[in-house]
N, C-alpha and C positions, 0 to 999 in steps of 0.2 A: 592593942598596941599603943606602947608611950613613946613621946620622946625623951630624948635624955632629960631634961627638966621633970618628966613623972605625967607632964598631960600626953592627953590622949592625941594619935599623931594621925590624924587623919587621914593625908596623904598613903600612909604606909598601909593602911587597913585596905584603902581600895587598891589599892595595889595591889595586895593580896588575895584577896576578893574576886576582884575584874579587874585581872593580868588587861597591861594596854597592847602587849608586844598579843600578836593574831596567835602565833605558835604554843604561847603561853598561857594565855585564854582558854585553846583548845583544848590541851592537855588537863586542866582546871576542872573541865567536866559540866555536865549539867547546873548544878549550883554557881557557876560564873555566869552562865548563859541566861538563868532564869534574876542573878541579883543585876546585871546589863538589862535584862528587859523591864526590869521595874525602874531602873536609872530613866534610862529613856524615854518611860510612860508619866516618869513624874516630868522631864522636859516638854514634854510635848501636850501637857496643862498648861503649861507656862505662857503668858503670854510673849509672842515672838519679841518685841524690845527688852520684856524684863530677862527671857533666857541669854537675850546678849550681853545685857549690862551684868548680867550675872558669869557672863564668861562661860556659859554654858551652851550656845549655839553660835557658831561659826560659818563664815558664806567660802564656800568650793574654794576662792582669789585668796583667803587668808590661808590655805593650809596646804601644806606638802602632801601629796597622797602617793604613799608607800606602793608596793607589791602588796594581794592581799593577805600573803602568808610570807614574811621576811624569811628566808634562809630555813626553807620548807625540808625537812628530812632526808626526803628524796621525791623526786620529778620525775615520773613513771610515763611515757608516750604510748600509743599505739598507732603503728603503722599501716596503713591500706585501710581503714575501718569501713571505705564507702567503696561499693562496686566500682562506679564511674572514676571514681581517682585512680584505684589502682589500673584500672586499664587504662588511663591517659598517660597516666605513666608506665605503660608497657612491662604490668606487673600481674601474674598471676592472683586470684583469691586467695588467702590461705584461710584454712579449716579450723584455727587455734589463732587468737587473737598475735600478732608478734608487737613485741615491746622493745622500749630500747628506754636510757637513761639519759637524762639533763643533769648536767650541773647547776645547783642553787645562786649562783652566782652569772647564769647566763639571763636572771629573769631580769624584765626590766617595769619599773611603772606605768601605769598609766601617764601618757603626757610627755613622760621620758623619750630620750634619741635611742632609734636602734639604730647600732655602728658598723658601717656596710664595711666590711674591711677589704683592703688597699691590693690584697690577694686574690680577690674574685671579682667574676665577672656576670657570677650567674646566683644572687641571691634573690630568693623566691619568699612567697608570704605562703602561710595555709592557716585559715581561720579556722578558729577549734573549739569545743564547748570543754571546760576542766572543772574536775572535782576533788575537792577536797576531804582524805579522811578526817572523821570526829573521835571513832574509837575503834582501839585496838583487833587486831583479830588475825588468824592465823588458819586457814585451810577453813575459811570461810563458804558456808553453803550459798546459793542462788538466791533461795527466798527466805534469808535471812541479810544478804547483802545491803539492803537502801538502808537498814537502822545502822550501820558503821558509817554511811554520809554525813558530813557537817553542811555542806552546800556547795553552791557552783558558780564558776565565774567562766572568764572572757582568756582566749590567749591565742598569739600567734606563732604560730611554729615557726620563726623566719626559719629559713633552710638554704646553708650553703652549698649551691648544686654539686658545682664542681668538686668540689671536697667528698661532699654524698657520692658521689657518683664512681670515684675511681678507686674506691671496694666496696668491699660487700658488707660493712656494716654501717651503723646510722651513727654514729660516732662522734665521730672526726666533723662531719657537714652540719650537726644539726649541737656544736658547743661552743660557738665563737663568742667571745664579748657579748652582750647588751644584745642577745639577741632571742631572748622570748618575754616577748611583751604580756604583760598579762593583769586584769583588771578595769575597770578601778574597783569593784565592789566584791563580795564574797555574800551571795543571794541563800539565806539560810536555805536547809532541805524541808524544812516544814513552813513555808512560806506560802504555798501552793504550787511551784514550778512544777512541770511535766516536763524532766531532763530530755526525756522522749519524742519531744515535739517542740523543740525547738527551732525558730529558720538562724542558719549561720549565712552572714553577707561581709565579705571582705569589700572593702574597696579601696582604690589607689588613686590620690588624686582627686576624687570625687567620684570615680569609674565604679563600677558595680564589676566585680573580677568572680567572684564566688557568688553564689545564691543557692543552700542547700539547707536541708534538711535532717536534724538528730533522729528521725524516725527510720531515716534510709542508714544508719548505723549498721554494721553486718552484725558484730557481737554489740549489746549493749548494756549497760551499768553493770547489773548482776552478775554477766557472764564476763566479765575486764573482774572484777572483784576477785571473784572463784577463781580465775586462773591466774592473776597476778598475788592472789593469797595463800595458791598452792607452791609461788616458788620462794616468798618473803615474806615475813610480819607484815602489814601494813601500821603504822603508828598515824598516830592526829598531825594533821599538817600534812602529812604526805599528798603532793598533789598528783591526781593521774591525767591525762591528756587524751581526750576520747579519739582522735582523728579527725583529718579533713576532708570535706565532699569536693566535689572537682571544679578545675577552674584556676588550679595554679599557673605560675608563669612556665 
């Protein structure tokens, strides 16, 4: 790639290369993920003053940190995933994972304000483990599911009760403003995580409110995959939301 002058435009080429926007990245495929891993390996030779004065490593206080997927496809939830919640909330098991939809525009930053809106009186946290798709796939099998994973991050289902509460769908309660926090980081899948065994802890305040477990998940990865892939595409960036263990307000 040149610039208009005829040299070569540097800028554009990594651009193109290793998309910076997450979504764009994604879609870019293995060959972005593998020329980012050499970026990064040559950084991390570097000696820490010279990556700075190079402009090349940055401390947390200099930089904005986004959502890990800006303006994600689609925002895929699942509801009741953990025994114990759904009976604290006075809810049958169901046999088939149920799902419900976010809006991309309800996510909010790490570090960002969720916006307790001026309408309720009964907004609730549910701490959640979420994954995001890497590749494409459609009527996707079980043990072929974790290879369409990119990785997993952090999110909070705020949940407006009273809004939830007064029908029958997850809707209306669970699409206000600024209200799914989620992040900061996007933990690749070949990292070594065990999505499986992970402890989820909410707290409020400093209060310990949640303390569970991704092992006690009723359906997990595989089985959210297969049956959210038998009703839509899943595309890259698509993030899904595995459920909360109990312990909401």
């Amino acid at each position: 790639m040149v610039a208009d002058d005829g040299t070569a435009d540097a800028a554009a080429r990594a651009e193109a290369e290793v998309p910076a926007d997450m979504l764009r990245f994604l879609q870019a495929g293995e060959g972005a993920l593998a020329r980012a891993r050499a970026a990064t390996g040559y950084v991390d030779s570097l000696e820490e003053a010279d990556a700075r004065q190079a402009g090349l490593l940055h401390s947390r206080q200099e930089v904005q940190v986004l959502v890990p997927i800006v303006n994600p496809p689609k925002v895929i939830c699942v509801a009741r995933n953990f025994d114990a919640h759904a009976k604290e909330a006075g809810k049958v098991v169901s046999e088939i994972p149920i799902v419900f939809a976010r809006f991309a525009n309800t996510l909010v930053a790490d570090g960002g304000a969720v916006v307790v809106p001026r309408v309720s009186h009964q907004v609730d946290w549910e701490g959640e483990l979420a994954f995001v798709v890497g590749k494409p796939g459609r009527y996707i099998a079980r043990d072929q599911a974790m290879v369409h994973l990119a990785g997993y991050s952090v999110f909070n289902d705020v949940s407006v009760r009273d809004y939830q509460f007064r029908v029958s769908q997850y809707t209306s309660g669970k699409n206000f403003a600024a209200s799914g926090p989620m992040g900061p980081v996007l933990v690749l899948a070949d990292e070594g995580l065990d999505p499986h065994d992970l402890q989820i802890v909410t707290r409020l305040n400093g209060e310990v409110m949640q303390d569970g477990n991704t092992a006690d998940m009723i359906f997990d990865i595989p089985r959210i995959i297969a049956d959210v892939s038998e009703i839509m595409t899943l595309e890259p960036g698509d993030v899904i939301v595995t459920g909360t263990p109990s312990g909401v307000g």
